[in-house]
NULOTOR-291888 format. One record per residue (C-alpha): x, y, z; residue in three letters. Coordinates in Angstrom, 1 decimal, decimal comma. Layout:
! NULOTOR-291888
     xx     yy     zz rest
      X      Y      Z  ALA
...
! end
This chain:
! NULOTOR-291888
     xx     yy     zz rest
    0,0    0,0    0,0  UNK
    0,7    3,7   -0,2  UNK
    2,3    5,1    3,0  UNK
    4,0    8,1    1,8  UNK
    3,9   10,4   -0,5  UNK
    6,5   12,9   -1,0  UNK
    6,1   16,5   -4,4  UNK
    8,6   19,1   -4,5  UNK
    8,4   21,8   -6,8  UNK
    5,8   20,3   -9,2  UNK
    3,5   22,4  -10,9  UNK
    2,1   24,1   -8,4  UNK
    3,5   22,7   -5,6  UNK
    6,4   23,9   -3,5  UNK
    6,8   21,1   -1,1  UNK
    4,0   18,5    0,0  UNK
    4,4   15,7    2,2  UNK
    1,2   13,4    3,1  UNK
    1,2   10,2    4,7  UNK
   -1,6    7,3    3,8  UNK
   -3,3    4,8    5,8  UNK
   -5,0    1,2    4,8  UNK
   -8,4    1,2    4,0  UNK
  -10,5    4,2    2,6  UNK
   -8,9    7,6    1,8  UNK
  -10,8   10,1    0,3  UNK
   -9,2   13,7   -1,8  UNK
  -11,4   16,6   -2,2  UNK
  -11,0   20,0   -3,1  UNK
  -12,5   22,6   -5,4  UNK
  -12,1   22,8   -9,4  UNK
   -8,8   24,4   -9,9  UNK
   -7,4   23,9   -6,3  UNK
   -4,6   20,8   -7,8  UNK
   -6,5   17,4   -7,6  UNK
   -5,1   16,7  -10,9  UNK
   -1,9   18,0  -10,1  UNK
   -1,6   15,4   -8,0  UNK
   -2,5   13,0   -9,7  UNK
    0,2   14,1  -12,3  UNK
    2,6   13,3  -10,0  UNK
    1,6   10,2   -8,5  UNK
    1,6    9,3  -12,0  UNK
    5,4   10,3  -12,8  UNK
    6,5    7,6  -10,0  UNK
    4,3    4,8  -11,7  UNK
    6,4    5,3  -14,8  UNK
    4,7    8,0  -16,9  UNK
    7,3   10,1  -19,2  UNK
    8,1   13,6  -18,0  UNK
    7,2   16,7  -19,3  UNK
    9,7   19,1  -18,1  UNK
    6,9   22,0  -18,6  UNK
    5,7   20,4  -14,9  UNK
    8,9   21,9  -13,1  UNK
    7,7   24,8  -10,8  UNK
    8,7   28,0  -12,4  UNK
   11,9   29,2  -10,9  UNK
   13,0   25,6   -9,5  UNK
   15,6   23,5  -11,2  UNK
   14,7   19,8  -10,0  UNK
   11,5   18,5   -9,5  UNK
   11,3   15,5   -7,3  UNK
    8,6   13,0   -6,7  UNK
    8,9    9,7   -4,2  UNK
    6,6    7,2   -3,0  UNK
    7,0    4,8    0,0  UNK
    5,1    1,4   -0,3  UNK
    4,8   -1,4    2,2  UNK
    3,6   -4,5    2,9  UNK
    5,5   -6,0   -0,2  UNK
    5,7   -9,8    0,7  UNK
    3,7  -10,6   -2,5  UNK
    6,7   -8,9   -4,5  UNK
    9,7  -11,1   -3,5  UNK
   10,2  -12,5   -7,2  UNK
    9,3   -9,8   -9,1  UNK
   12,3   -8,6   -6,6  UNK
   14,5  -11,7   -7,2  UNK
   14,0  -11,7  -11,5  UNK
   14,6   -8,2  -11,5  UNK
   18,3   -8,7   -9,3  UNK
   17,8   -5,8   -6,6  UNK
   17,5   -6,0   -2,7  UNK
   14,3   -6,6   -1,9  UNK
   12,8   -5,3    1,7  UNK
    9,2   -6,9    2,2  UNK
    8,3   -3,9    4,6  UNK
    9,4   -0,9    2,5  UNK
   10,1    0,2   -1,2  UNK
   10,8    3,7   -2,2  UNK
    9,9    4,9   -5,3  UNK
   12,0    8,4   -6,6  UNK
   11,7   10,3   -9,5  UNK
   14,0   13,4  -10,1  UNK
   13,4   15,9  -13,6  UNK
   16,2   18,3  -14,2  UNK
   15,4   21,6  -16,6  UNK
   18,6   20,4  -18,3  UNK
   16,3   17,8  -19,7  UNK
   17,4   14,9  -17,5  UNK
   15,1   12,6  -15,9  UNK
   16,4   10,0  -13,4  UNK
   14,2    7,2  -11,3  UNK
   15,1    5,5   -8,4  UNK
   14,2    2,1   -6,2  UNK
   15,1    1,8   -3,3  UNK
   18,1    4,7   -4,3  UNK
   19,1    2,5   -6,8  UNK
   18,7    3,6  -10,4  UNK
   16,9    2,3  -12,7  UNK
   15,4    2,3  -16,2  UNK
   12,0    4,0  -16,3  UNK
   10,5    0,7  -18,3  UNK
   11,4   -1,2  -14,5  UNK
    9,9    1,6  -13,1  UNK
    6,8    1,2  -15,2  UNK
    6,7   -2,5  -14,4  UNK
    6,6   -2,0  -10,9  UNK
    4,0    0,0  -10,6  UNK
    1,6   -2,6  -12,7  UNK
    2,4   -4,5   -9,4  UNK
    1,7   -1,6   -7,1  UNK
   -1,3    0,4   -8,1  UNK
   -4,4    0,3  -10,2  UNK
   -4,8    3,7  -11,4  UNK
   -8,1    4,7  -13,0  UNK
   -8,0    8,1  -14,5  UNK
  -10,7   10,3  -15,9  UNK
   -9,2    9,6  -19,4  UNK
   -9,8    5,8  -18,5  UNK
  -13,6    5,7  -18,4  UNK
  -13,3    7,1  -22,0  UNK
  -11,4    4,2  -22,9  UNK
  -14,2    1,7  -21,7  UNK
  -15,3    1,2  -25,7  UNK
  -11,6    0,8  -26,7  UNK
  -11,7   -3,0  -28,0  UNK
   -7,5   -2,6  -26,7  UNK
   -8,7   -1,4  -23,3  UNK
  -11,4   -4,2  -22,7  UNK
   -9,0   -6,5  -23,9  UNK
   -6,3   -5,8  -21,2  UNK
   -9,2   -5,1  -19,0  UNK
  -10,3   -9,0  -19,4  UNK
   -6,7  -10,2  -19,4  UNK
   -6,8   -8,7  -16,4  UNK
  -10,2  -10,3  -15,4  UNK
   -9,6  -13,3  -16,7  UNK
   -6,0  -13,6  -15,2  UNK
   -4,5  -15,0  -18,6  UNK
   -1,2  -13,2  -18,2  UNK
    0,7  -16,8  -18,4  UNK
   -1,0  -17,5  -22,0  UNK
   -0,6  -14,4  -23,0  UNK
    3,0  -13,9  -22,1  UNK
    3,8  -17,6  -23,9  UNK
    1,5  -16,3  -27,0  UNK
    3,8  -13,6  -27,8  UNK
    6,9  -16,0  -27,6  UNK
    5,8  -17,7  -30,2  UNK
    3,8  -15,0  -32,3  UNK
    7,6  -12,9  -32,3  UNK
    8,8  -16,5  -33,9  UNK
    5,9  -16,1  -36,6  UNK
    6,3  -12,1  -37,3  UNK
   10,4  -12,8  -37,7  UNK
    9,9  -15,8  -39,7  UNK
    7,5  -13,7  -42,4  UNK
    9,8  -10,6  -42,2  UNK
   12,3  -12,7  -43,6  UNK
   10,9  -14,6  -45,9  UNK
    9,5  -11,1  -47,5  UNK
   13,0  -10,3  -47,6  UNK
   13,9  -12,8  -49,0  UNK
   11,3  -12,3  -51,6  UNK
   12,4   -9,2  -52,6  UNK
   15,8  -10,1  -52,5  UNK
   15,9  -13,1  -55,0  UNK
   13,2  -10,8  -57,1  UNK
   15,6   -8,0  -57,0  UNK
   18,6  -10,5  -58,1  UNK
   16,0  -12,2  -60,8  UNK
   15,3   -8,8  -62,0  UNK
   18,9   -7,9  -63,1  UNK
   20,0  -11,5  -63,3  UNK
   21,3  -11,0  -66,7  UNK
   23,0   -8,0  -65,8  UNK
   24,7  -10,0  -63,3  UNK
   25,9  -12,8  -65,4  UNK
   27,3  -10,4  -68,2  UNK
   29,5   -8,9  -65,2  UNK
   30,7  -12,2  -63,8  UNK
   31,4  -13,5  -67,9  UNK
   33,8  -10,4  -68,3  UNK
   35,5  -11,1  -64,6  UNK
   35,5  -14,9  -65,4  UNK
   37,2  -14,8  -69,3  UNK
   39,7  -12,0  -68,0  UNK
   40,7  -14,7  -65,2  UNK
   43,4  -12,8  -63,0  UNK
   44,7  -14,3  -59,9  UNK
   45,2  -13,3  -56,8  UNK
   49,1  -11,3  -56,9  UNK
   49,1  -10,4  -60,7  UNK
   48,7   -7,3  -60,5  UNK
   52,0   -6,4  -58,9  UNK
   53,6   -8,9  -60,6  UNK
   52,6   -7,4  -64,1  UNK
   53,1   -3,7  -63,2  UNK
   56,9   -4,8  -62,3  UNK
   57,5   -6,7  -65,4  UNK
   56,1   -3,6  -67,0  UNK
   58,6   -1,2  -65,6  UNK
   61,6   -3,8  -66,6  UNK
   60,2   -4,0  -69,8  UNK
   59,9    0,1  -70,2  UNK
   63,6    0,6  -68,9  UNK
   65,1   -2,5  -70,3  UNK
   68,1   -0,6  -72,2  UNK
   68,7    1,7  -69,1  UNK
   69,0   -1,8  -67,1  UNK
   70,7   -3,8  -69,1  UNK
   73,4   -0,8  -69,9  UNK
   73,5   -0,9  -65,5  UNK
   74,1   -4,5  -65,4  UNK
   76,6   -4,6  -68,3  UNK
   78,8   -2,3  -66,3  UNK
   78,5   -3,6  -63,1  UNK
   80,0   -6,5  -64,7  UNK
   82,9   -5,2  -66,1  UNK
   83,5   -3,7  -62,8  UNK
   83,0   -6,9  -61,6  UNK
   85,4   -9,2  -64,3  UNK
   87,3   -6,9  -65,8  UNK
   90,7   -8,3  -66,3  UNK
   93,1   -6,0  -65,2  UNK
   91,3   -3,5  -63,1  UNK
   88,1   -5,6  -62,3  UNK
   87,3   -6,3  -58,5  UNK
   87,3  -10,2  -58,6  UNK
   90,4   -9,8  -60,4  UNK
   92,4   -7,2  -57,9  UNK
   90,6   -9,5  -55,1  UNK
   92,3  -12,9  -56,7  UNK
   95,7  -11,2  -56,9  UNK
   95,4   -9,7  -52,7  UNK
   94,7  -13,4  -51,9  UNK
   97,6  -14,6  -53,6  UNK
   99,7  -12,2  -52,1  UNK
   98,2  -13,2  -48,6  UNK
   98,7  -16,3  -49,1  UNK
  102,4  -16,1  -49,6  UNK
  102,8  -14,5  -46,2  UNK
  100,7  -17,6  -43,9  UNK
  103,8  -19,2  -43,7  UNK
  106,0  -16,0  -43,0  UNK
  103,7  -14,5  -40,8  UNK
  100,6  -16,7  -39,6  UNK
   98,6  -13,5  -38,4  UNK
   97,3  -12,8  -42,0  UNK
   95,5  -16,6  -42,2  UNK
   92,1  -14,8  -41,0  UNK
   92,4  -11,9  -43,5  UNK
   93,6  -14,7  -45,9  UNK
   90,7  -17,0  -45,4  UNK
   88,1  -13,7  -46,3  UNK
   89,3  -12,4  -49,2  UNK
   89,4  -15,7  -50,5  UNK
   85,2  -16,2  -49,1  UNK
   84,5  -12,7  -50,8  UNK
   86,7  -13,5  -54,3  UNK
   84,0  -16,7  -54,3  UNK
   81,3  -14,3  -53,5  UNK
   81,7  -11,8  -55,8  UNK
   83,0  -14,5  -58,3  UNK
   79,0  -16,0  -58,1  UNK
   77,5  -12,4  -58,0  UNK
   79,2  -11,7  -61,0  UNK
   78,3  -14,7  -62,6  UNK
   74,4  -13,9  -62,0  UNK
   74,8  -10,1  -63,1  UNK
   76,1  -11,6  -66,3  UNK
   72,9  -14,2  -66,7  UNK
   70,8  -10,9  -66,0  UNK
   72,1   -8,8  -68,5  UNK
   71,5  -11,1  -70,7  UNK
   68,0  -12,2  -69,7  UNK
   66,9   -8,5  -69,8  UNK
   66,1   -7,4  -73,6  UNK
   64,1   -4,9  -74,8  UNK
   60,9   -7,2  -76,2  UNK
   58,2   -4,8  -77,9  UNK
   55,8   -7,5  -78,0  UNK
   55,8   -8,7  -75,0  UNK
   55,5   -4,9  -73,6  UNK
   52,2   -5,1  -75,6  UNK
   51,1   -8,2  -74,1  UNK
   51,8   -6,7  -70,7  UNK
   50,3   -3,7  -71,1  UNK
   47,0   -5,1  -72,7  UNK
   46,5   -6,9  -69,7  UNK
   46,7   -4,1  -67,2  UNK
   44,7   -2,0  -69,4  UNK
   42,2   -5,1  -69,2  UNK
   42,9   -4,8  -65,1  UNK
   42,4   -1,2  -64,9  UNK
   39,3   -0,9  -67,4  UNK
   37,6   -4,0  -64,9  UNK
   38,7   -1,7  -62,1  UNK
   37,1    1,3  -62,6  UNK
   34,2   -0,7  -64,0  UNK
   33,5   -2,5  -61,1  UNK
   34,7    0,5  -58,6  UNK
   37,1   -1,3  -56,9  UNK
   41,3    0,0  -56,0  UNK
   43,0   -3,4  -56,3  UNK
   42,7   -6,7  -57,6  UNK
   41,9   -8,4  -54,6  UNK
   38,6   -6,8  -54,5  UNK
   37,8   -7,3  -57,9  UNK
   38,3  -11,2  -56,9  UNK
   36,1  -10,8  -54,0  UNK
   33,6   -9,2  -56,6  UNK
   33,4  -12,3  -58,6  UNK
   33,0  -14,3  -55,8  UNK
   29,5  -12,2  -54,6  UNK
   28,5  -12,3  -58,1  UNK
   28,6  -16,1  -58,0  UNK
   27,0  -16,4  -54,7  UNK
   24,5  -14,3  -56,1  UNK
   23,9  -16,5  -59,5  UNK
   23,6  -19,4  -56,9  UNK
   21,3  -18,1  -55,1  UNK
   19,0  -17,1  -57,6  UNK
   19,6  -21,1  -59,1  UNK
   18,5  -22,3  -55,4  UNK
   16,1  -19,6  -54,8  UNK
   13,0  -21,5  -54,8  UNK
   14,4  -23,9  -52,5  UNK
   15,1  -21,1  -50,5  UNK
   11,8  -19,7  -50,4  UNK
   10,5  -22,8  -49,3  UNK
   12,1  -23,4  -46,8  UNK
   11,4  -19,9  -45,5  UNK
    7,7  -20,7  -45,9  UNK
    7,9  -23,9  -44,3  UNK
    9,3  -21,6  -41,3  UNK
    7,0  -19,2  -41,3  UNK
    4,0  -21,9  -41,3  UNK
    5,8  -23,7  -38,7  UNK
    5,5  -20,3  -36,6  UNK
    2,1  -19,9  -37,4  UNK
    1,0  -23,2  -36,5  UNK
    2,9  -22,8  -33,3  UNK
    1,4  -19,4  -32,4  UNK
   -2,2  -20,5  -33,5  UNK
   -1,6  -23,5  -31,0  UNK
   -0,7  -21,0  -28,3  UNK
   -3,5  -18,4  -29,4  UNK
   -6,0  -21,3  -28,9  UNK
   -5,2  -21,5  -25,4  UNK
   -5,0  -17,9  -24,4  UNK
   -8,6  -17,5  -26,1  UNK
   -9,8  -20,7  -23,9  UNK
   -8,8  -18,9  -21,3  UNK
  -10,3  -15,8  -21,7  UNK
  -13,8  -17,8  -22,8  UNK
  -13,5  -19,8  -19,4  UNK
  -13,5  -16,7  -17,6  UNK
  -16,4  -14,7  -19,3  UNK
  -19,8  -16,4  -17,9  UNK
  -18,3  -16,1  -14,2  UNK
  -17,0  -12,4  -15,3  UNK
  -20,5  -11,7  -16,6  UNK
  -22,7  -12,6  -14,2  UNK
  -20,3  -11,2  -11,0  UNK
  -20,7   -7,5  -12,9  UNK
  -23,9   -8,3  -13,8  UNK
  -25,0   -8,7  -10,6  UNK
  -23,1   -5,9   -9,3  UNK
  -24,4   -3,2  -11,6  UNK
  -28,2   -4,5  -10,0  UNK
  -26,6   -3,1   -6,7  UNK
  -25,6   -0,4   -7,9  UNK
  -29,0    0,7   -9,1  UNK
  -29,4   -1,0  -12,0  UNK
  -31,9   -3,5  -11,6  UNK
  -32,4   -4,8  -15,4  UNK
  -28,3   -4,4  -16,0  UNK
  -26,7   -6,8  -18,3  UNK
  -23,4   -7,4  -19,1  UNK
  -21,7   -9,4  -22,0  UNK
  -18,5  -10,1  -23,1  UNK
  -18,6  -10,5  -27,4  UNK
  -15,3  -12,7  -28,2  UNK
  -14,8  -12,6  -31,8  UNK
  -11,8  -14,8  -34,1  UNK
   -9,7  -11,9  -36,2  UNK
   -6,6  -12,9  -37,5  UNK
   -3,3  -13,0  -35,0  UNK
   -1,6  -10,2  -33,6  UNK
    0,6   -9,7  -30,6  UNK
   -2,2   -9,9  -28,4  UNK
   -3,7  -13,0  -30,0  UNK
   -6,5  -13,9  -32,2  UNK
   -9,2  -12,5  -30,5  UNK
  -11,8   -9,5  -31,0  UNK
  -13,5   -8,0  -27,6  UNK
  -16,1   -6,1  -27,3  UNK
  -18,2   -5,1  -24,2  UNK
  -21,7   -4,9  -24,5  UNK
  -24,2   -3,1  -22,2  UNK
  -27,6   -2,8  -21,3  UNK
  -29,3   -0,7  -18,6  UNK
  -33,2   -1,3  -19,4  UNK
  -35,3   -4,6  -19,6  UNK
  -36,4   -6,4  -23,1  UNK
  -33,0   -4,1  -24,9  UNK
  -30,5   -6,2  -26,2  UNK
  -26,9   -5,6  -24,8  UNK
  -25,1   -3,6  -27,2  UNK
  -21,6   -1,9  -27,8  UNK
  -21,0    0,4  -24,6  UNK
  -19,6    3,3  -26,3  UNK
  -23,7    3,3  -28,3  UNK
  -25,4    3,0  -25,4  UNK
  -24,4    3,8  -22,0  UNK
  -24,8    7,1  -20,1  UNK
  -21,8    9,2  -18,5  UNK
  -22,7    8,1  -15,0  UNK
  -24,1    4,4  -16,1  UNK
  -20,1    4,1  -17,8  UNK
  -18,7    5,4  -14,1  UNK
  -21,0    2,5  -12,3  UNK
  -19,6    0,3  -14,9  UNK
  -15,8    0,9  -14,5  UNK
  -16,4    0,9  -10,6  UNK
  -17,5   -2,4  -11,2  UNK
  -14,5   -3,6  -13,5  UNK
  -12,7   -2,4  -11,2  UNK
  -14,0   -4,1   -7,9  UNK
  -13,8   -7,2   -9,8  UNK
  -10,1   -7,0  -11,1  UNK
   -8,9   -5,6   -7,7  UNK
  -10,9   -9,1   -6,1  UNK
   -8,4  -11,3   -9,0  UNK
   -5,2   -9,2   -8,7  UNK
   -2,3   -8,6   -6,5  UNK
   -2,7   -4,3   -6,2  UNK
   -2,4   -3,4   -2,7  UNK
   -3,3   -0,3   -3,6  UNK
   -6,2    1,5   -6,0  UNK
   -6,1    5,1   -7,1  UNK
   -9,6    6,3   -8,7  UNK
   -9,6   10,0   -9,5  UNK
  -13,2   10,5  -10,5  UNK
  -14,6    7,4  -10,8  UNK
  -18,2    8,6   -9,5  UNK
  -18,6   11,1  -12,7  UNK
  -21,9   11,5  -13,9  UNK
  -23,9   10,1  -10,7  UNK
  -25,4   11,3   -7,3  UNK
  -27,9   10,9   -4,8  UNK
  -28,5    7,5   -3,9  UNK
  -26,1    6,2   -6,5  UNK
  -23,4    7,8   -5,4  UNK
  -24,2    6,3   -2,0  UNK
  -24,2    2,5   -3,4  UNK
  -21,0    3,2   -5,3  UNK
  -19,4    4,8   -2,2  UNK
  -20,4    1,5   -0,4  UNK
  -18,7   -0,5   -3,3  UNK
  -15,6    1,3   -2,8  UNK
  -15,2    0,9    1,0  UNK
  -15,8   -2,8    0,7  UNK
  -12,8   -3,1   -1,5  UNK
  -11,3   -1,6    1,0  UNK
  -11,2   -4,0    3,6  UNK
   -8,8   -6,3    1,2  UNK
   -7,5   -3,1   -0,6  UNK
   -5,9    0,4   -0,4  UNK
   -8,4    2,4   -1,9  UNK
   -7,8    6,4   -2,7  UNK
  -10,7    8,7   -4,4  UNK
  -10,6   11,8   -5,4  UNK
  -13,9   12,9   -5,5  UNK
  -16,3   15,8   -5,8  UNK
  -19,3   13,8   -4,0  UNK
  -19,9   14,8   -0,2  UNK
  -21,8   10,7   -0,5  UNK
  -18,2    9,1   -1,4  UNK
  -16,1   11,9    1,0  UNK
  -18,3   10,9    4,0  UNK
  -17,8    7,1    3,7  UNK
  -13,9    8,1    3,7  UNK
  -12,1    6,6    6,9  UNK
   -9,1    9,0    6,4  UNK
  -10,0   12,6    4,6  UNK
   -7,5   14,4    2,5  UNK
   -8,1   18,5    0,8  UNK
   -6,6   20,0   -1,7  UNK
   -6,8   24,2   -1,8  UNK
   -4,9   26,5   -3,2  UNK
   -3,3   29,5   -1,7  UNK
   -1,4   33,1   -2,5  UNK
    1,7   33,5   -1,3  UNK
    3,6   36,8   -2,5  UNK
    3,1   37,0   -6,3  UNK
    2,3   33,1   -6,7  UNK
    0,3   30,3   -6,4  UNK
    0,5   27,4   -4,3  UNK
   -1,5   24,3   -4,5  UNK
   -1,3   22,4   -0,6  UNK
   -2,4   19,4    0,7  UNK
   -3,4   18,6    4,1  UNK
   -5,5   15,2    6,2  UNK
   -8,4   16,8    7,8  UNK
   -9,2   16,4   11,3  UNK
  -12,8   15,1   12,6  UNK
  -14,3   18,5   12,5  UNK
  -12,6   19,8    9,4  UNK
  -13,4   16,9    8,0  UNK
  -17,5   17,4    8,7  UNK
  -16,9   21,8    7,8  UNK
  -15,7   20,1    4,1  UNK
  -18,4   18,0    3,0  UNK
  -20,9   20,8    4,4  UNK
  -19,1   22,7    2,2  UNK
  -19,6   20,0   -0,7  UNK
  -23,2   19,9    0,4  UNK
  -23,9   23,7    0,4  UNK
  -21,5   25,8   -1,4  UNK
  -19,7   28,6    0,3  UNK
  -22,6   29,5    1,9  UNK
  -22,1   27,1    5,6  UNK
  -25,8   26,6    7,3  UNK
  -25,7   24,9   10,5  UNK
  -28,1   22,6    8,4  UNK
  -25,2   21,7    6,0  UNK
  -23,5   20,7    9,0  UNK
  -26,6   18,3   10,5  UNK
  -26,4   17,2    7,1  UNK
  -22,4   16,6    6,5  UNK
  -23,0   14,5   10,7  UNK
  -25,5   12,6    9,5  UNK
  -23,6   11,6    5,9  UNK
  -20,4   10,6    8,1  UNK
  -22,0    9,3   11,7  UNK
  -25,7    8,4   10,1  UNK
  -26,8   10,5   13,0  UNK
! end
């Protein structure tokens, strides 16, 4: 339940601190005084997105927090959710910056406002003023007999299995359009891999023919390089193998004369053999290197064959021009296979269906179970609540799956003997709607595991005796459940067991909404109030005893 509730500089208010008690609360207070102020920000700590226009003028934060107890039921949500769980207390926090930040808290632990949101399904049942015009809303009375019908479990293994079947026909429509697309230029694509497959480079040519090229374009300038290197090299007289030969013979006169020189001996002679080879191979390479026109031809065809693919195809090197040819024949082969393809993709996607249809079955059994017992409980609740001929029918209808099954719901309605139930949004009345939801309401908070439920006008479009039977409604749910009404009835305020008001005041140049609980005789000056306008008779006050005390 709702034990604390703690608004700084929201909206209107400054700083507001008001503490809750189990059983029946009620909130009054006149149009204009902040009633839905609050309820804006009791609605910012169930998860709702901010709207930094709610920061009080002048403030830079905005802060909202909630302490709940009596959490026992909440241990797993808890557990699956990893964070410290404390079955007496959980505080709810949410901070808004004018920088644009938003941050929530549990328990002063951050956390994603999507957690936040799931918590407070858990917490409170919130109906809102916007909610009663959501009664016709075939989504709204379908959650509403989820709800009823407690087919979470179904529903949550449903859309498994349905997010199996939507993946499996995204895919196989893109799939579709992809071997379409492919069949659509497929002789584009052949021509392209027939001029990549008859010019059949490897991997590595290019280099190799753009060097051959440059020996083939300066073949005169390198053979006229090699040719005397090797003269330098064998020259007779003044060549360097030749001077070398004649040091090591002069060395080697002196190893017996003077033993020092075998080291410098033994080198010239490995370097006389070196240079002996090296000049042997400069020789084979000036002769290997000739100036060949045709083959310069041939060379340069095929890079200009290289270079014409290359810009063709926009690619730098050769490597991706391979790589290019190899897509292209993936492609070809998967436009030969395509059909297999595609049916396997179908076979997938029927698979899915089947499975989700499976799954839909039960979560629509589940919801038909429910709807005789779900029928005749409101029906028979509406007859207390003045309403003797009112009928109530759920209308479950097969449509073709979505994400919240297969089903079609529709409410129907009747107020009056011998008329057929019909769509609520055509028939029912403003206050007939409010008796309605009341009744939804009673019966979801008897199935579910809210400690705590928030109505904000719930009693719209009724009075008199009515308003008595529905006030009676609402205290009975409180003996299992929190219950909190904001109401403009003195009928519902006097059946309250803890009153709360709502005023506004003028301090300096602004305005303040405030909040205080009401004491005994406050309590009995307000619903005279309610009863009598500004204008307070001492009979408004008989009348506000006898409303509370039945005196």
């Amino acid at each position: 339940m709702l034990s604390k509730l703690h608004i700084e500089n929201y909206v209107l208010i400054e700083n507001l601190d008001l503490q809750f008690e189990s059983g029946f609360s009620v909130i009054t207070g006149e149009t204009g005084a902040g009633k839905s102020v609050l309820m804006g920000a009791i609605a910012l700590i169930l998860g709702q997105r901010a709207d930094l226009r709610v920061i009080k003028e002048g403030a830079s934060r905005c802060v909202v927090e909630a302490e709940f107890n009596q959490m026992h039921e909440l241990a797993d949500f808890f557990s699956l959710k990893g964070m410290e769980f404390d079955p007496e207390s959980c505080i709810v926090r949410r901070e808004l910056y004018d920088n644009g930040k938003s941050r929530a808290f549990v328990n002063d632990s951050p956390v994603a406002l999507s957690l936040l949101r799931d918590l407070a399904l858990k917490l409170v049942d919130v109906h809102s003023q916007h909610e009663s015009l959501l009664l016709d809303n075939s989504l709204f009375q379908l959650e509403l007999l989820d709800n009823l019908a407690q087919s979470h479990e179904q529903l949550t293994d449903y859309r498994l299995v349905y997010e199996s079947y939507r993946q499996a026909v995204q895919e196989l429509k893109a799939l579709e359009e992809s071997i379409q697309k492919d069949i659509d230029g497929q002789d584009f694509l052949l021509f392209q891999l027939e001029q990549l497959r008859s010019a059949a480079f490897k991997s590595g040519e290019q280099e190799q023919l753009e060097q051959e090229l440059s020996v083939l374009e300066h073949a005169e300038e390198i053979k006229a390089a090699l040719s005397k290197i090797e003269n330098l090299l064998s020259d007779e007289e003044q060549g360097i193998c030749s001077l070398l030969k004649s040091a090591g013979q002069e060395s080697a006169s002196l190893l017996s004369l003077w033993p020092k020189i075998t080291e410098a001996h033994e080198r010239m002679h490995s370097a006389f053999v070196d240079l002996n080879d090296l000049q042997r191979d400069v020789a084979r390479w000036c002769n290997d290197v000739e100036y060949n026109p045709q083959l310069r031809e041939q060379v340069q065809d095929r890079l200009s064959l290289l270079y014409e693919l290359l810009q063709k195809f926009k690619a730098n090197k050769l490597d991706e021009l391979l790589d290019r040819q190899v897509d292209l024949e993936k492609r070809i082969a998967f436009i030969e296979h395509g059909q297999e393809l595609l049916d396997a993709a179908r076979q997938k996607r029927d698979d899915a269906l089947q499975a989700a249809l499976q799954k839909a079955g039960l979560l629509s059994g589940k919801r038909k179970a429910q709807c005789k017992e779900i029928e005749n409980h409101l029906s028979a609740q509406l007859r207390q609540l003045g309403m003797p001929h009112g009928l109530f029918k759920i209308d479950i209808e097969a449509k073709a799956p979505d994400e919240l099954g297969m089903d079609k719901v529709t409410f129907l309605f009747s107020a009056n003997k011998n008329i057929a139930p019909q769509a609520i949004g055509q028939i029912a009345s403003g206050g007939e709607i409010s008796r309605l939801m009341l009744s939804l309401k009673a019966l979801v908070a008897s199935k579910g595991n809210y400690s705590c439920l928030l109505f904000d006008e719930i009693d719209a479009g009724v009075s008199g005796e009515i308003a008595h039977k529905m006030a009676d409604l609402m205290k009975e749910i409180a003996h299992k459940r929190q219950v909190i009404c904001i109401t403009h009835l003195p009928q519902i305020a006097a059946r309250g067991q803890q009153h709360y008001k709502v005023f506004k005041t003028e301090e300096g140049e602004q305005a303040l909404s405030k909040a205080i609980r009401l004491s005994e005789e406050e309590r009995v000056r307000e619903i005279a109030l309610m009863l009598s306008g500004a204008n307070l008779s001492q009979a408004a006050i008989n009348n506000a005893r006898h409303l509370i005390y039945g005196e």
